[in-house]
C-alpha positions as CSV (number, residue, x, y, z in Angstrom):
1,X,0.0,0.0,0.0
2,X,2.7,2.6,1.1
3,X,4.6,1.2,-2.3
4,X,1.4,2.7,-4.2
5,X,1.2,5.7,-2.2
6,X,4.6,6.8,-3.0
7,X,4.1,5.7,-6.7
8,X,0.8,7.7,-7.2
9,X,2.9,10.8,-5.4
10,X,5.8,10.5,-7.9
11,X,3.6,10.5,-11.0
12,X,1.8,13.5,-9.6
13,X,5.0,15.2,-9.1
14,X,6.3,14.7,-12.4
15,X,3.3,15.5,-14.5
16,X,2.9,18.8,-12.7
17,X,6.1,19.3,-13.2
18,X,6.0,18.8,-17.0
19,X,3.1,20.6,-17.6
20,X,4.0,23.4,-15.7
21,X,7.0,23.4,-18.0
22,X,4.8,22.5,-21.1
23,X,2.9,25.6,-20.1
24,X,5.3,28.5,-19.4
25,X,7.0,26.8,-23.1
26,X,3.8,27.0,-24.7
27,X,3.6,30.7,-24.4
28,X,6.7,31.2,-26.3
29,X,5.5,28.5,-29.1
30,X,1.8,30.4,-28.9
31,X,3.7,33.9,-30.2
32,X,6.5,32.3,-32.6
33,X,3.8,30.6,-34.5
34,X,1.5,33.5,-34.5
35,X,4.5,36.0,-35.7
36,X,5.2,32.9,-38.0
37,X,1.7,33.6,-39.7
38,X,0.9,37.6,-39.3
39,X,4.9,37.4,-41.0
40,X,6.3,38.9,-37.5
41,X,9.5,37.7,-35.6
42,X,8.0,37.3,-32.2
43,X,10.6,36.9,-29.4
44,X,14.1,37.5,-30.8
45,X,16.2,39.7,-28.6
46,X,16.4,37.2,-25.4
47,X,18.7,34.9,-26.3
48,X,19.3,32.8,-29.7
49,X,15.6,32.6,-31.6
50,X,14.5,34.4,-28.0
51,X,14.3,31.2,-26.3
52,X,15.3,32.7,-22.9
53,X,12.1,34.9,-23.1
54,X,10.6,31.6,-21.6
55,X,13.1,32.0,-18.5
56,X,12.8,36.0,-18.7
57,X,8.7,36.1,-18.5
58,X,9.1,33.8,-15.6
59,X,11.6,36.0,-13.5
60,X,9.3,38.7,-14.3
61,X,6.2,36.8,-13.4
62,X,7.9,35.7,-9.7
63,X,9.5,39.1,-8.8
64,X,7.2,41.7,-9.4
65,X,5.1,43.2,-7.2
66,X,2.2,41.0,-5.9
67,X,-0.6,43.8,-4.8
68,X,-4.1,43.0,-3.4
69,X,-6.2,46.2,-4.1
70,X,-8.0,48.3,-0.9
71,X,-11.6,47.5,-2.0
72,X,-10.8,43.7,-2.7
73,X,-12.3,40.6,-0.7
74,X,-8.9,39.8,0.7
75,X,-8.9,36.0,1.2
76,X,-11.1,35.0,-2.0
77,X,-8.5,37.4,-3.8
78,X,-5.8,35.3,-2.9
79,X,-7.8,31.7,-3.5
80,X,-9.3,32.7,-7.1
81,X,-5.8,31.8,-9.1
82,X,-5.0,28.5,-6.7
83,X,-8.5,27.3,-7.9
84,X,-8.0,27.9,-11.4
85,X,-4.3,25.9,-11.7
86,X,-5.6,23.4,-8.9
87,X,-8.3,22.3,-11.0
88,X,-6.6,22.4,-14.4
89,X,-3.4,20.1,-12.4
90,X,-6.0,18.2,-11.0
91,X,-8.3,17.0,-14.4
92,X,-4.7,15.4,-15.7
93,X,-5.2,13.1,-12.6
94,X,-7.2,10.5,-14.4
95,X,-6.0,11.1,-18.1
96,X,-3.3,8.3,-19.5
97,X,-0.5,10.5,-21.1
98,X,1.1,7.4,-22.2
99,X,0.8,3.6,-22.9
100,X,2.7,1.6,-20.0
101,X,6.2,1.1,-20.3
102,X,9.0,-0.5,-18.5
103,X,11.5,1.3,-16.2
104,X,14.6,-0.4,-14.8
105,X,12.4,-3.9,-14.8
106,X,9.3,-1.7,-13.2
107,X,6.3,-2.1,-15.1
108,X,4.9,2.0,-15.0
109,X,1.8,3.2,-15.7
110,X,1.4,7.1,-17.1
111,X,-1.7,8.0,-14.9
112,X,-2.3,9.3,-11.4
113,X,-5.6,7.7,-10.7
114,X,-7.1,5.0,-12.8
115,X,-10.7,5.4,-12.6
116,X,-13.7,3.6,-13.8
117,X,-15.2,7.4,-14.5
118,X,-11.9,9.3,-15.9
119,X,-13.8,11.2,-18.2
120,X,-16.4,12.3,-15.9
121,X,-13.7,13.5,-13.5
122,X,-11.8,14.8,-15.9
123,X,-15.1,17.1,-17.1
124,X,-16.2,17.7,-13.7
125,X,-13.3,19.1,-12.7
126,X,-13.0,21.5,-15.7
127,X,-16.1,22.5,-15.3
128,X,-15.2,22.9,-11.4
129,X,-12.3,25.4,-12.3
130,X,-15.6,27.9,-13.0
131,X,-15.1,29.1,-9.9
132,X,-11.6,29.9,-10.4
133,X,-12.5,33.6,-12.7
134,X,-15.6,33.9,-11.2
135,X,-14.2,34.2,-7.6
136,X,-11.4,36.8,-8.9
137,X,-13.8,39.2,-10.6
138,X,-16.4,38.8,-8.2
139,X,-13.5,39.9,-5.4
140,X,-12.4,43.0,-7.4
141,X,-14.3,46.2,-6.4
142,X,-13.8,47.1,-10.3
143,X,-16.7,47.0,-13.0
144,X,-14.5,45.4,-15.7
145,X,-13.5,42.4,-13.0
146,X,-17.2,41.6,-12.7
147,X,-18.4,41.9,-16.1
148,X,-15.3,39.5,-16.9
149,X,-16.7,37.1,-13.8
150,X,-20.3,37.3,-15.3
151,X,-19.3,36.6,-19.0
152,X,-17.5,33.6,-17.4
153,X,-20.1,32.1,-15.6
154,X,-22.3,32.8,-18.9
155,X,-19.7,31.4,-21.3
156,X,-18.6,28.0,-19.2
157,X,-21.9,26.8,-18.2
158,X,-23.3,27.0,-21.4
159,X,-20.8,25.3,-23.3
160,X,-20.1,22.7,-21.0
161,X,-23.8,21.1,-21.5
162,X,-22.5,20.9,-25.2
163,X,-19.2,19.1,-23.8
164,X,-21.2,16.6,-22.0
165,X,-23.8,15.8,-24.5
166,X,-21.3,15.8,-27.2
167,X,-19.0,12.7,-25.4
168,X,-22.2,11.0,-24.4
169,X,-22.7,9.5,-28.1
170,X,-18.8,7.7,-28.2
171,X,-19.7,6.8,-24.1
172,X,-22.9,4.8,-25.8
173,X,-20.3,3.2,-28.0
174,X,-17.9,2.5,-25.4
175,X,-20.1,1.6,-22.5
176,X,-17.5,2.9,-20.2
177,X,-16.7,6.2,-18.7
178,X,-13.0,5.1,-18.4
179,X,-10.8,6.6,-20.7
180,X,-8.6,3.6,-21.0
181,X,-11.1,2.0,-22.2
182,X,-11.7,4.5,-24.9
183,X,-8.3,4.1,-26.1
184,X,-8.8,-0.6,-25.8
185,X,-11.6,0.1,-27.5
186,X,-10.2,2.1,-30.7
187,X,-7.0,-0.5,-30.8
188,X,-6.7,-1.9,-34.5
189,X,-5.7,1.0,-36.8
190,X,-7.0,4.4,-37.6
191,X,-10.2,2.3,-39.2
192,X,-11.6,1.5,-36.0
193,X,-11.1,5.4,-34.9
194,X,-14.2,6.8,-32.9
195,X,-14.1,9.9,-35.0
196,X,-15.7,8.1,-38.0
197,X,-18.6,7.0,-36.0
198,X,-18.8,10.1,-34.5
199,X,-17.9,13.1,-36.7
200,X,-20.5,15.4,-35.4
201,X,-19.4,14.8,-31.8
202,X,-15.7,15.3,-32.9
203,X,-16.5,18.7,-34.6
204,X,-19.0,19.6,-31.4
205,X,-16.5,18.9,-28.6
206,X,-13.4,20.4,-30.4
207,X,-15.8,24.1,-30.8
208,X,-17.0,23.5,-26.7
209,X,-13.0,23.0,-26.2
210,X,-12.1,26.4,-27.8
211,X,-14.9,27.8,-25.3
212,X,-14.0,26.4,-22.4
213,X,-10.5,27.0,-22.5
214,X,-11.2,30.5,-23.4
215,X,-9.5,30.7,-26.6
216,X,-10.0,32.5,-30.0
217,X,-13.0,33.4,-31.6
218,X,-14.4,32.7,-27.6
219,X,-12.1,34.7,-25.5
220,X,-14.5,36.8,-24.5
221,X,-13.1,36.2,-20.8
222,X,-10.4,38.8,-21.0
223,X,-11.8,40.6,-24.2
224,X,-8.7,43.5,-24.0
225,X,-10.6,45.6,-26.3
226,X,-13.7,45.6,-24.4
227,X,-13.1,45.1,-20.7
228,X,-9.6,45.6,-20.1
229,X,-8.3,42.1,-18.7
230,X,-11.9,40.5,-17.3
231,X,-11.7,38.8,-14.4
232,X,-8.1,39.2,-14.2
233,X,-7.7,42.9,-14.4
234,X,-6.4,43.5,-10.6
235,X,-3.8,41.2,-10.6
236,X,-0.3,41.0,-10.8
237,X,3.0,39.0,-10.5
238,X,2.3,34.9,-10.1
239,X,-1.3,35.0,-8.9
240,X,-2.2,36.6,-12.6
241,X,0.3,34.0,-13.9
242,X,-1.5,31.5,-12.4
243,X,-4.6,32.1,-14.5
244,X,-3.1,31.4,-17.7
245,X,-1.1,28.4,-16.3
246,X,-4.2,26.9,-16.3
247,X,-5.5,27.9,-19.8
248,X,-2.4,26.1,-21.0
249,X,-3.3,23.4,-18.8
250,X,-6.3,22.9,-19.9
251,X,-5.7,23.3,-23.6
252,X,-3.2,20.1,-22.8
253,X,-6.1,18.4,-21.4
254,X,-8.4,19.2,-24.4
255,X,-6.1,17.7,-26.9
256,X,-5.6,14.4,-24.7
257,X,-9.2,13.8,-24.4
258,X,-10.0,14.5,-28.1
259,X,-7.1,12.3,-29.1
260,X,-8.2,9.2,-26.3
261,X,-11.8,9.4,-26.9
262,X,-11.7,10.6,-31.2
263,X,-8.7,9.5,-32.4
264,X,-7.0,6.2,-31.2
265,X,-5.3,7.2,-28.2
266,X,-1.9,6.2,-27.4
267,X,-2.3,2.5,-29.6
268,X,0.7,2.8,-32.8
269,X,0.4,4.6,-35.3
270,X,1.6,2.6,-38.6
271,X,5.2,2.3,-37.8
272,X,5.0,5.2,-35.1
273,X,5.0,3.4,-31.7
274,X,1.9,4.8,-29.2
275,X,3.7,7.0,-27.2
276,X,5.1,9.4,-30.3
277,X,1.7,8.7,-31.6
278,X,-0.1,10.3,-28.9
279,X,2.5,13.4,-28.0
280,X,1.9,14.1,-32.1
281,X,-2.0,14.3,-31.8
282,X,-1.8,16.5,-28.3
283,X,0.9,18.8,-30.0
284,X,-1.7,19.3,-33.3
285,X,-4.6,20.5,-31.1
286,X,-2.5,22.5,-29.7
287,X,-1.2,24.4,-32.5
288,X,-4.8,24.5,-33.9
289,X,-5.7,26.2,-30.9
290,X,-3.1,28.7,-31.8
291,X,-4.0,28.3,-35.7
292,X,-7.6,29.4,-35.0
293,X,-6.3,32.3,-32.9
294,X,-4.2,33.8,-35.3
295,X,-7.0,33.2,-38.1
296,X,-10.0,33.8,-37.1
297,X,-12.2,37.4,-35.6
298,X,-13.8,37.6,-32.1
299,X,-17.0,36.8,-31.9
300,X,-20.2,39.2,-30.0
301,X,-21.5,37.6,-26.4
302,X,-24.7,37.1,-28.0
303,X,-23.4,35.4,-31.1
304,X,-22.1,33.0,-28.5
305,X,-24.8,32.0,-26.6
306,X,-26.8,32.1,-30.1
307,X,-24.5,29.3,-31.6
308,X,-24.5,27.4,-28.3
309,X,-27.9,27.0,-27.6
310,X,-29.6,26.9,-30.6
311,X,-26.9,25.4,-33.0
312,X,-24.6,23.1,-30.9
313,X,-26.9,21.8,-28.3
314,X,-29.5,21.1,-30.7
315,X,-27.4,18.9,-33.0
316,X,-25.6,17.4,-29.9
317,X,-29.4,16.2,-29.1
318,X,-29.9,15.1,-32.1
319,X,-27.1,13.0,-32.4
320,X,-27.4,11.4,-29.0
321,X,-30.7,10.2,-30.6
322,X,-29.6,8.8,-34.1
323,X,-26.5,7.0,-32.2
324,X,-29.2,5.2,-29.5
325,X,-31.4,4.1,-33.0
326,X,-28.4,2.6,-34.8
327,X,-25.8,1.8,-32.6
């Protein structure tokens, strides 16, 4: 028991570790590749290719001053940025990042917590890191903090109904909630890939992905040309750091599930063993993510809730329905 204990500690130690590092990294990738296609440089002057930039915004972020404004709630203040990376760290848990391997004769298993409902977890604690913005704005005695908080509320509990009702079609086909299972269940070749079955989910919970992890055309969150910074507009230092830590985080966790539950997992790829497989499919979500940003327009609040609620969740209905008639 103690053996498992200290096992279960390790893993937890090392995936936050790695995507912590995963994150601050990604931030440097996120504005190469969006210099790359506005024909920019990005960061250049902070060591070769501005690599160090990674180590430079992190110096920044640790050392500068960390100021709780007069008219804030104090305590919830402080607690709105732990919930939002706690939460993000915390939906990993129950995701496999890899298939097992073997380390010096130890058989290891890439996942926290095995359990029998990973992907519920895993949603329910996204959908838990709500209260992450809407505690900070909601603490702010500032106009733009709480019409940041509101259009988060707004914006994450509508789109994570389309989340859930777009996974509950492949969950009919799987007949587990296990994302293991998922992956056992799509071994065989790309022909046996959920995303053929289930193209209409696929397309529904990549666009409730881009919501819920606040990116472009639905970062409305922190809309900089509307209401200066949202929810995070009175903070500073590592605790406004901490926000985006988990946006990363979460964008990570977006592109597992889509690749476990859509698009085989970690089982091999042709020649390319599961592992590389996997780390391929997580790294193109993530530079759609970015793709998209440097693409596409914002989008209005109303045209939002417009699209989710009478386009998305409509054909997420529907196609609960068709899959219970046929499959």
């Amino acid at each position: 028991m103690s053996g498992f204990i200290i096992a279960t500690v390790i893993k937890a130690i090392v995936v936050l570790a790695i995507i912590s590092a995963l994150a601050g990294f990604g931030t440097y990738i996120e504005r190469k590749i969006l210099a790359f296609i506005q024909r920019r440089l990005g960061p250049m002057h902070v060591g070769p290719y501005g690599i160090l930039q990674i180590a430079a915004d992190g110096i920044k972020l640790f050392t500068k001053e960390d100021f709780i404004p007069s008219g804030a709630n104090r305590l919830i203040f402080k607690i709105a940025p732990l919930i939002t990376a706690a939460t993000a760290f915390i939906a990993l848990a129950a995701v496999p990042l890899l298939p097992e391997f073997h380390l010096f004769g130890i058989t290891v298993r890439p996942i926290v917590a095995d359990l029998n409902i990973g992907l519920l977890f895993v949603i329910a604690m996204m959908g838990v890191g709500l209260y992450g913005p809407l505690l900070a704005g909601m603490a702010q005695e500032n106009k733009w903090g709480i019409i940041g908080s509101a259009r988060t509320a707004i914006q994450f509990l509508s789109y994570e109904v389309v989340t859930g009702l777009s996974l509950l079609a492949p969950i009919m086909l799987v007949g587990s909630l296990s994302l293991i299972d998922f992956n056992n269940y799509q071994a065989g070749g790309i022909a046996n890939w959920i995303v053929w079955k289930q193209p209409l989910a696929f397309i529904l919970f990549l666009i409730s992905g881009f919501a819920e992890t606040n990116r472009t055309p639905f970062d409305l969150l922190e809309n900089e040309a509307e209401i200066i910074a949202g929810y995070a507009t009175e903070y500073s230092g590592m605790r406004w750091g901490m926000f985006f830590i988990g946006e990363y985080a979460n964008m990570i966790t977006i592109g597992f599930l889509a690749s476990l539950v859509f698009l085989g997992g970690f089982n091999p790829l042709w020649i390319i063993p599961g592992a590389i497989a996997i780390v391929l499919k997580v790294s193109f979500f993530f530079f759609l993510m970015l793709w998209v940003r440097s693409a596409w327009p914002h989008i209005r609040p109303d045209q939002l809730m417009w699209l989710c609620w009478k386009v998305l969740m409509p054909l997420a209905v529907i196609n609960i329905l068709i899959t219970g008639l046929v499959a």
